[in-house]
SEMAR-646185 format. One record per residue (C-alpha): residue number from 0; x, y, z; residue in one letter. Coordinates in Angstrom, 2 decimals, always signed. Layout:
BEGIN
<rec seq="NUM" east="X" north="Y" up="Z" type="a"/>
...
% end
This chain:
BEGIN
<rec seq="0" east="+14.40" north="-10.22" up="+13.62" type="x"/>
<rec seq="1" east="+10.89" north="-8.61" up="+13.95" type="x"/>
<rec seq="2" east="+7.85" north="-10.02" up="+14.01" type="x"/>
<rec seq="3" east="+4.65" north="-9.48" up="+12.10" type="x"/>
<rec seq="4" east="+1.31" north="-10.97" up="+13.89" type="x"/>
<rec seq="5" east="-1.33" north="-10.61" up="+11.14" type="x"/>
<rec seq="6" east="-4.96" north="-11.92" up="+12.76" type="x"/>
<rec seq="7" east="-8.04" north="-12.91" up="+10.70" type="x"/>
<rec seq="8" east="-11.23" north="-14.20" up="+10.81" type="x"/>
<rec seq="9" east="-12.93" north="-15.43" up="+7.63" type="x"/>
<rec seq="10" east="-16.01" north="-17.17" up="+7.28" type="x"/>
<rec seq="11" east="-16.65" north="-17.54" up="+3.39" type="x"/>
<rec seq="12" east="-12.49" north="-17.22" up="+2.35" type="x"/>
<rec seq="13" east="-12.16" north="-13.41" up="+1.01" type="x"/>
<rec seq="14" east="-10.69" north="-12.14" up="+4.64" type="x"/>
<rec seq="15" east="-8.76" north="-15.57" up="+4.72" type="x"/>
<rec seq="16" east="-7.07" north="-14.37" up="+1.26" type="x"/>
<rec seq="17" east="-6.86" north="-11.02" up="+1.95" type="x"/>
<rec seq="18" east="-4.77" north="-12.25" up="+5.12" type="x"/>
<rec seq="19" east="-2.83" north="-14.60" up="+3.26" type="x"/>
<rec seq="20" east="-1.88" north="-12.38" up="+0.11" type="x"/>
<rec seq="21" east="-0.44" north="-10.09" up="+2.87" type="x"/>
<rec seq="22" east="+1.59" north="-12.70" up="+4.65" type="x"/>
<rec seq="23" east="+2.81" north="-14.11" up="+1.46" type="x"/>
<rec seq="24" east="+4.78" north="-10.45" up="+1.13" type="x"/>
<rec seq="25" east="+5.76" north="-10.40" up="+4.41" type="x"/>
<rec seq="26" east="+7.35" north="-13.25" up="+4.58" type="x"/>
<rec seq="27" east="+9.84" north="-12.10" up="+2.41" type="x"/>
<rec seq="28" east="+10.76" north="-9.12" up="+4.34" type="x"/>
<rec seq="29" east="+10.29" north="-9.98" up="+8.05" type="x"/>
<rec seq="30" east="+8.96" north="-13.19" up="+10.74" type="x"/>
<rec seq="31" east="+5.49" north="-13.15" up="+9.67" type="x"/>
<rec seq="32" east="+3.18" north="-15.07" up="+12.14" type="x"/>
<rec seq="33" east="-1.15" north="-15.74" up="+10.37" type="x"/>
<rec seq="34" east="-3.13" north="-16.74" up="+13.09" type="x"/>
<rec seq="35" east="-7.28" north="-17.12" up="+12.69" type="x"/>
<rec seq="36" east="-8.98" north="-14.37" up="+15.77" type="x"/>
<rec seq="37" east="-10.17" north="-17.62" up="+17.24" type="x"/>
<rec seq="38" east="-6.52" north="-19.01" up="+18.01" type="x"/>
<rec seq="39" east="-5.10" north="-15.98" up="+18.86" type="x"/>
<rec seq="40" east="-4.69" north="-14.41" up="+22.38" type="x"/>
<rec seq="41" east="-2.68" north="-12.14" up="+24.76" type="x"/>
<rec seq="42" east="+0.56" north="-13.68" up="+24.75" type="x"/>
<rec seq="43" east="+0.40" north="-13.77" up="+20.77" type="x"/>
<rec seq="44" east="+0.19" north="-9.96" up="+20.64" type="x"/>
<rec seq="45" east="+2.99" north="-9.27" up="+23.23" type="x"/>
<rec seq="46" east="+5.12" north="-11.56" up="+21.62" type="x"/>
<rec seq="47" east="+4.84" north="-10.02" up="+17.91" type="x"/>
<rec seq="48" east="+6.30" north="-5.97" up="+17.14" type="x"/>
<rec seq="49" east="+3.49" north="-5.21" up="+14.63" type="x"/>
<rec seq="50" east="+0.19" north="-5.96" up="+13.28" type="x"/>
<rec seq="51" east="-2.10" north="-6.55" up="+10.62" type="x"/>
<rec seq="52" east="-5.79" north="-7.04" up="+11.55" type="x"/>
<rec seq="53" east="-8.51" north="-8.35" up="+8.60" type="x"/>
<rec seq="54" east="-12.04" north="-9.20" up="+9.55" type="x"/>
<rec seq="55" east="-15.24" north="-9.08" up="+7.36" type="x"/>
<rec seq="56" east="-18.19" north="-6.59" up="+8.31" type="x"/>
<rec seq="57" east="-21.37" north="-8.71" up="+9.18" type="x"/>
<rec seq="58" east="-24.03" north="-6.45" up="+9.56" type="x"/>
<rec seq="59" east="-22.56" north="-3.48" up="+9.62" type="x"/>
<rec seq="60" east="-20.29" north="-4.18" up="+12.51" type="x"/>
<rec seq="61" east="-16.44" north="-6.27" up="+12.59" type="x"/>
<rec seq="62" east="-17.73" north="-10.05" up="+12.52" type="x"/>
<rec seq="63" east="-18.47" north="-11.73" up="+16.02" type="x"/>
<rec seq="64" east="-15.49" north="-13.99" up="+16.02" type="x"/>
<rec seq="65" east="-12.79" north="-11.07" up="+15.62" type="x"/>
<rec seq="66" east="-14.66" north="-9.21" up="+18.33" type="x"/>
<rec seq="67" east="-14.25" north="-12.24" up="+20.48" type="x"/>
<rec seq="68" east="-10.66" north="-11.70" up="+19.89" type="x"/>
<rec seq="69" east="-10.57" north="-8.06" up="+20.71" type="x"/>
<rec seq="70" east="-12.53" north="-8.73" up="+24.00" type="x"/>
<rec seq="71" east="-10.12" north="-11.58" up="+25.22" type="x"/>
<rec seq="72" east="-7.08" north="-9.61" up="+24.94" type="x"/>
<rec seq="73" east="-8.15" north="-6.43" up="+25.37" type="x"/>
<rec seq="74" east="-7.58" north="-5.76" up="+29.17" type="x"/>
<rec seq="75" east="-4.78" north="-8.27" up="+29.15" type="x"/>
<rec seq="76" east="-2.31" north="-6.47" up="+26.34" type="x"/>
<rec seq="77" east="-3.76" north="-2.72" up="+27.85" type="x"/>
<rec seq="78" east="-0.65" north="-0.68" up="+28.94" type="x"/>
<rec seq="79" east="+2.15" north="-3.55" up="+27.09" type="x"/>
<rec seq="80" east="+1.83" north="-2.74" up="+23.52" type="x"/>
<rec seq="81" east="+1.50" north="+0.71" up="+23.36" type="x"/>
<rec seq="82" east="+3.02" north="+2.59" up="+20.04" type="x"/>
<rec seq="83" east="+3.25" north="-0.72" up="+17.98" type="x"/>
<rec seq="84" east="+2.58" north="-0.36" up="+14.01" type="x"/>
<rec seq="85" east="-0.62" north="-1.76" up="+13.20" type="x"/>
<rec seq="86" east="-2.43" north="-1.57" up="+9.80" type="x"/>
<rec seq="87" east="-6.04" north="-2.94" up="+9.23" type="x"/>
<rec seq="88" east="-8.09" north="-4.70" up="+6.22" type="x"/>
<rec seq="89" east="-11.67" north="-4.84" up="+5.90" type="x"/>
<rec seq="90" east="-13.49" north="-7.25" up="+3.33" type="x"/>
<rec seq="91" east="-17.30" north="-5.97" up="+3.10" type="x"/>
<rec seq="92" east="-20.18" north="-6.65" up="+0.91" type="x"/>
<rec seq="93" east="-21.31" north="-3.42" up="+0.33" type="x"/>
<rec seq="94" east="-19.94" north="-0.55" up="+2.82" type="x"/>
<rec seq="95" east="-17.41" north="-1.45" up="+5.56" type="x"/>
<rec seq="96" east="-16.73" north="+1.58" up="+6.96" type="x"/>
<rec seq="97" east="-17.99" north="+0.29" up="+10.43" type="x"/>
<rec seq="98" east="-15.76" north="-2.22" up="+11.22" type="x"/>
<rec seq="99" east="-13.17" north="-0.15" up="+9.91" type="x"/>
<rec seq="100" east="-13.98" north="+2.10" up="+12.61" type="x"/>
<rec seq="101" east="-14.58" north="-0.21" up="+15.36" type="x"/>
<rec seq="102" east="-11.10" north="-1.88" up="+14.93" type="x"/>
<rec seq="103" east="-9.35" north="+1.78" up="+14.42" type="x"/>
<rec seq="104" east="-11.22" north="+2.30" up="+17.97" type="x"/>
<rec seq="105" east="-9.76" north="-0.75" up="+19.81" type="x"/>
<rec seq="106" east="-6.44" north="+0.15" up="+18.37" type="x"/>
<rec seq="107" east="-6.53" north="+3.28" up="+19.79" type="x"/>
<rec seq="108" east="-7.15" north="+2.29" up="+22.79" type="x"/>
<rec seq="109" east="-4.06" north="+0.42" up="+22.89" type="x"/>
<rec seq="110" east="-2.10" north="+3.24" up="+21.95" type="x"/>
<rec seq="111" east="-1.38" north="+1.43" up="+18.37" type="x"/>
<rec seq="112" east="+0.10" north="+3.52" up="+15.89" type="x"/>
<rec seq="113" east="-1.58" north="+3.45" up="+12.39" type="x"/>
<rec seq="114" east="+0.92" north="+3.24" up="+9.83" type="x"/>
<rec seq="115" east="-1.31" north="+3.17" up="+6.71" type="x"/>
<rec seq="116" east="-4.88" north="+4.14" up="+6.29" type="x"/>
<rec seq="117" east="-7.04" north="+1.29" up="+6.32" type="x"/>
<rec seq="118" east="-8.32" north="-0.41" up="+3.56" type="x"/>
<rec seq="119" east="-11.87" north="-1.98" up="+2.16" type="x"/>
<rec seq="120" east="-11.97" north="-4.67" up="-0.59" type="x"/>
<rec seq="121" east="-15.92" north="-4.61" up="-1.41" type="x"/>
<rec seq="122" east="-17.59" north="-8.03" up="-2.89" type="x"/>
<rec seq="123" east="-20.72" north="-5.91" up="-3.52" type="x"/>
<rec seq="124" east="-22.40" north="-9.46" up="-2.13" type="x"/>
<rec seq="125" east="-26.09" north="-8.15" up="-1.31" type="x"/>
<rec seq="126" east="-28.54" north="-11.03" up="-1.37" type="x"/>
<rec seq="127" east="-27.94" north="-13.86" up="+1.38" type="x"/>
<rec seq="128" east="-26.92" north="-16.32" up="-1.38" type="x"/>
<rec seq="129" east="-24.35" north="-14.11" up="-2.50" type="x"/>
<rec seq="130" east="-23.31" north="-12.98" up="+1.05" type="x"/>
<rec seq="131" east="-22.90" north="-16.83" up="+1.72" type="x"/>
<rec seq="132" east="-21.00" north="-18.04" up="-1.36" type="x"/>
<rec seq="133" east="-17.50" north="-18.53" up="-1.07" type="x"/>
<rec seq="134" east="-15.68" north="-15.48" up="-2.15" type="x"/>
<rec seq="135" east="-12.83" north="-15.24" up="-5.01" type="x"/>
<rec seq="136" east="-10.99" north="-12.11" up="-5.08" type="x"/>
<rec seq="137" east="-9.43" north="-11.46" up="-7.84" type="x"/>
<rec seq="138" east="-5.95" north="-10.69" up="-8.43" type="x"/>
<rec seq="139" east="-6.41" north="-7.15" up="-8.29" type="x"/>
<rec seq="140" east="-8.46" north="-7.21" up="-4.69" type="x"/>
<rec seq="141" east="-5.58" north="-9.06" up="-3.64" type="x"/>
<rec seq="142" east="-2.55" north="-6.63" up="-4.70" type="x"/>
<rec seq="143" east="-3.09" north="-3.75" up="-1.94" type="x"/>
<rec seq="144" east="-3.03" north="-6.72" up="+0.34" type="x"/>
<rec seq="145" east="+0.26" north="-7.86" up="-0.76" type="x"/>
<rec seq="146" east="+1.54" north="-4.52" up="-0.63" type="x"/>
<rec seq="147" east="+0.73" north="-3.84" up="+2.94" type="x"/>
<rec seq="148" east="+2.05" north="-6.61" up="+4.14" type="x"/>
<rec seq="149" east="+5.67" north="-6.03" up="+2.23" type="x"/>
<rec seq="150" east="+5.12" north="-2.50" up="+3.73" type="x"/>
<rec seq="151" east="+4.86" north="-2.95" up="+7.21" type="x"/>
<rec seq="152" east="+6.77" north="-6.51" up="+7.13" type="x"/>
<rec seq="153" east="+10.10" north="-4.26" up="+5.75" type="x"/>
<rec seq="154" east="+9.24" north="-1.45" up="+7.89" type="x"/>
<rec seq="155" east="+9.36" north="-2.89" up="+10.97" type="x"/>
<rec seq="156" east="+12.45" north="-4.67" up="+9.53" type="x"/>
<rec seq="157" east="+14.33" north="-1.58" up="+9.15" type="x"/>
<rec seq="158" east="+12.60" north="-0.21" up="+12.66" type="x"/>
<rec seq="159" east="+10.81" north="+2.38" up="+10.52" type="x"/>
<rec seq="160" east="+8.28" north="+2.48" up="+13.05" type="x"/>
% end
């Protein structure tokens, strides 16, 4: 049976969610591993066929912690995971596109292969109490999330990929 590694980091609960609406589907297609960045490393990623990464943009840029686990495993997993599916979710307050593009970038340098454009769920949280405040997506944040992870959980199932 395949494996689905899906890594988040979430500081104020609307990556956390976003993470755990897509293992919810997964589950139900495939072996679906959720891991926080923080207590995830090399061996994690070699052991798992396909990924789903989720990390909030902090100023402008994928949050510190999921960087952390990007630059532990980076040089580790180069050259070993080449061509495995990977799809990404972003949760921003107002833009996103960034860390978007920062994780695309580290993917690609592992050779990943995208299998569905990646995704923003905006909280339009702009002052610092808002930004702070536990988030609560709602239903409809939450489906595309579900979705992509009974996508790529059945996908790699049925070695679409």
């Amino acid at each position: 049976m395949a494996e689905l590694l899906i890594v988040y980091h979430s500081k104020t609960g609307g990556s956390r969610q976003m993470a755990e609406a897509a293992a919810d589907a997964a589950r139900d297609e495939t072996t679906t591993t959720l891991q926080t960045a923080e207590e995830t490393g090399p061996d994690d990623l070699l052991r798992a066929d396909g990924y789903i990464f989720c990390a909030p943009e902090n100023l402008a840029a994928i949050a510190g912690m999921m960087k952390d686990f990007f630059d532990r495993c980076y040089y580790p997993v180069l050259g070993r995971i080449e061509g495995r599916p990977y799809a990404q979710m972003v949760c921003a307050g107002s833009d996103g596109t960034n860390a978007q593009k920062q994780i695309a970038r580290i993917a690609q340098g592992w050779r990943l292969k995208a299998v569905q454009e990646p995704f923003i769920i905006c909280t339009h949280a702009q002052t610092p109490e808002q930004i702070l405040a536990d988030k609560h997506l709602s239903e409809d944040d939450l489906a595309p999330c579900r979705e992509l992870g009974q996508a790529l959980g059945a996908g790699l199932e049925m070695g679409a990929f």
